[in-house]
Steps between C-alpha positions, in 0.01 A plus 500: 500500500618846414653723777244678766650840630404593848343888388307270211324312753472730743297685240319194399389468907421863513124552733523110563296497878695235703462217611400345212514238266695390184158574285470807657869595414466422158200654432657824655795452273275437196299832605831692497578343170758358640790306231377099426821429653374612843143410492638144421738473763206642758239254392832217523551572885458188699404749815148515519473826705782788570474756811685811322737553129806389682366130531401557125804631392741173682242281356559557155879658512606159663460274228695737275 
C-alpha cells in the first residue's frame, strides 16, 4: 500500500467524535474526501473501536 503521511490522515480524521469505531472512521475520512489509500487502510484496522487520533495514528503507522 502506498505511503500514509501523518498531516494526510490527520486531515482525513478531521471532526471525527471519539470514541468510535473503524466504520465511523472511515466514513469521516470518506466525508473529508480523504485519499483511497487512507480510507482503505481505516476500513483495514483490526481495532474495532479507538479512544482519540493517537490510537488511530499507531494503528495504522505500525504496520508501515
Amino acid at each position: 500500500m502506498a505511503a500514509v503521511s501523518p498531516t494526510d490522515l490527520q486531515k482525513a480524521l478531521s471532526g471525527a467524535d471519539y470514541p468510535c469505531d473503524t466504520q465511523q472512521l472511515t466514513q469521516v475520512a470518506q466525508n473529508n474526501h480523504a485519499p483511497k489509500e487512507i480510507t482503505e487502510r481505516i476500513s483495514h484496522l483490526g481495532k474495532k473501536r479507538f479512544q482519540n487520533p493517537a490510537e488511530v495514528s499507531k494503528a495504522i503507522f505500525q504496520n508501515e
